[in-house]
Every structure is written in structure tokens, then in C-alpha cells.
N, C-alpha and C positions, 0 to 999 in steps of 0.2 A: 566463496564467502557465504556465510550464512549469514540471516539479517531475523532478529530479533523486533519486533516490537512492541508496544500497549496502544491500545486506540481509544477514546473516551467522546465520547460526546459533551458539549462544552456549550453553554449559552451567549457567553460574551466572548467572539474571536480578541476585539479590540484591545479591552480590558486583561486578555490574560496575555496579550503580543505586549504590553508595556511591562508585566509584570517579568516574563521573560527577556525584554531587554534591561532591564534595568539590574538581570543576574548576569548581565553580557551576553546574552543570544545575539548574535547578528544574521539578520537578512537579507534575502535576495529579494528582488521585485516579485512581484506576484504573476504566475504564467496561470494561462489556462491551462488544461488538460482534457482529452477525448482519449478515452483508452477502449480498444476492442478486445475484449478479452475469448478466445478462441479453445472450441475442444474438439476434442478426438471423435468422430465419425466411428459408431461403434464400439466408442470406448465407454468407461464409467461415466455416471453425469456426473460433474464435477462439484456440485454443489449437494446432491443428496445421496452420493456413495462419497463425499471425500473423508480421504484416509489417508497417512502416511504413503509418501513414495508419487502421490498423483502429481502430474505435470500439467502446470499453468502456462497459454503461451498468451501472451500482450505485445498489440504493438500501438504505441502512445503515441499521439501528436501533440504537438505544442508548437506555438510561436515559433519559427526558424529553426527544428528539428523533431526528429522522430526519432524513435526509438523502438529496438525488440527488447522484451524482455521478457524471461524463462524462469518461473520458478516451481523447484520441488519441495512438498507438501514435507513437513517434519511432524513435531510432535502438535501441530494444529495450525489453524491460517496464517496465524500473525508469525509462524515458525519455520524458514524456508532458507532454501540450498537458492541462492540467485545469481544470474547470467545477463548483465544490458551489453547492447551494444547499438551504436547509432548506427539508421538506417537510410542511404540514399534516396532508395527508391521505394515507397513504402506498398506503392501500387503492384509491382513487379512481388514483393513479397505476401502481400497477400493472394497474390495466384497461386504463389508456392505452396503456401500452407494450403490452400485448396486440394493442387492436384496432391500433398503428402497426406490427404483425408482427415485435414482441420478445419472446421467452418466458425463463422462467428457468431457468438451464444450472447455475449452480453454488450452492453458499452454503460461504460460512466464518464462523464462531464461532470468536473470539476473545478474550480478555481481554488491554486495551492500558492500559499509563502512558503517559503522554505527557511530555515535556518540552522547555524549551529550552536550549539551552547556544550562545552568541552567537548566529549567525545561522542555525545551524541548529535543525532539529526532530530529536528523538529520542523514536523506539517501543521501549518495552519488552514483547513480544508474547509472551504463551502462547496458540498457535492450536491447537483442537481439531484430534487428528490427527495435527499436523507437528513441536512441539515449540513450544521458546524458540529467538526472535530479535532480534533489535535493527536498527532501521532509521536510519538518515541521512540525511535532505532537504536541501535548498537547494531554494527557489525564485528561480527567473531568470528575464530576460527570454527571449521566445521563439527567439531567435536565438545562444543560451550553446553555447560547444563543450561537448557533454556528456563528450568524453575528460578535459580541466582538472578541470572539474567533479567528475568523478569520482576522478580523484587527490588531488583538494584533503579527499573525503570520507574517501578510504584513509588519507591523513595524520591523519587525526582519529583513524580509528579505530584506527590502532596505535600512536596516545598512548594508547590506552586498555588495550594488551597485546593487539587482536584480530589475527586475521592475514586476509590476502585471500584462502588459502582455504579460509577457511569461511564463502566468498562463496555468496550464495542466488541467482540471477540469474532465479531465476522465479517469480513474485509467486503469494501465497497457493492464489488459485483455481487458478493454475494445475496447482501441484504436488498441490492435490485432486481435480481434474480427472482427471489422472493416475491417483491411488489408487484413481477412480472406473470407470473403465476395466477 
């Protein structure tokens, strides 16, 4: 599947979580999240050679499960080929990626609502760090013009009074990455 989205930075989580229920978004409780995001030992830096085709690997924790998840890079961050799948053993997996010459580069902490509102997903993010954001997915099939796509998200979100720009166009780790620097 490929997974489209828009990211915005947002000053009121509150204020815009009523404005979106009240179009029928419905939520889930709010989970934490710790994501380790991992790269290739001699490969590209993922963050200042990223480019089409590069491989992201994450594995998530949260409240009563864990998660892997794989994504490759399309026509920019927010633009990817993705792979989750839940993980037993989360420890045993990071040895793997060890000895496959993966180490871990980044982590973000997060706390996320989640919702849907028709066909899309909507994050409601306080990431340690960076602030409050609000995310927008659509998953397509692999072969979706991600420009449509992405207009179709922008339409959404300034039903909502957001504007496009207080577009975020680089995904959490990266802009920690950054701070990390």
C-alpha cells in the first residue's frame, strides 16, 4: 500500500479535535508512542542523501504492543511504499537488525489520538521536542499521482480553517535529526 499524507503544525490540538468531531471524526484513546527509527551501516544518511527508493526501518512501541514498520521513500517523506507488522519480541528484533548492519539513528516520543474521518486517518500529535501537529493519510494503491492526492488532503484540511503553510513536509525523525545535529 502506499500511504500519502500532509502534516501541518497546529497551535490548538483541543480546538481543532472538536472541530473535527463535530464533521464525524471518531477517535481512539490516545497511546503513547517511542519509535526507533534505524539505518543501513554504510549506507546513505537517511536524512541528508534522502531520495527516492531509500528504506526506512521503525520499530514502535506503545502501550501493550510493538510494532515493525518499513517504509520506501517515493516522490518525498510524506510519500512511501509501507510494510507494519506486529512484533513479539521487540528485543530479539533489534538484534536482528544489528547483525543485518542496521543500528539506531534516531527515536521520537510522541503522544498520538488517532482518528477516522471518511477515508481518511487523522493524527493528533504532541511530539517531544517539536510541538503539536495534525497528520492526514489516504492509503492508495501503488501507482496514485501523489500531486491529486495531496490536493485532495489540502482540501480537507482547510475545511478545517488549517492553511498549507503551516505545512510540516519532514517527518518527525527527521526534523529531530536535525535538532540533533
Amino acid at each position: 500500500m502506499r500511504e500519502i499524507e500532509v502534516k501541518v503544525k497546529v497551535e490548538n490540538l483541543q480546538e481543532l479535535e472538536e472541530k473535527l468531531k463535530s464533521q464525524g471524526c471518531v477517535f481512539a484513546d490516545p497511546v503513547s508512542q517511542h519509535d526507533v527509527i534505524y539505518e543501513k551501516v554504510g549506507g546513505p544518511n537517511l536524512y541528508e542523501d534522502a531520495k527516492e527508493g531509500n528504506i526506512v526501518l521503525r520499530i514502535r512501541r506503545q502501550p501493550n504492543k510493538v510494532e515493525f514498520n518499513l517504509k520506501q521513500q517515493k516522490s518525498g517523506e510524506m510519500d512511501n511504499i509501507e510494510y507494519e507488522t506486529k512484533v513479539d519480541d521487540p528485543e530479539s528484533l533489534h538484534q536482528i537488525l544489528l547483525l543485518l548492519g542496521w543500528r539506531p539513528q534516531v527515536e521520537v516520543k510522541k503522544n498520538r489520538k488517532k482518528g477516522k474521518l471518511d477515508e481518511y486517518t487523522i493524527c493528533l500529535d504532541q511530539v517531544e521536542r517539536l510541538g503539536t501537529f495534525m497528520e492526514i493519510e489516504k492509503l492508495t494503491d501503488d501507482n496514485a499521482d501523489p500531486t491529486a492526492v495531496r490536493e485532495e488532503l489540502f482540501t480537507v484540511l482547510e475545511s478545517l480553517g488549517l492553511s498549507r503553510a503551516n505545512e510540516e513536509t519532514k517527518g518527525y525523525d527527521t526534523q529531530i535529526y536535525y535538532l540533533n545535529k
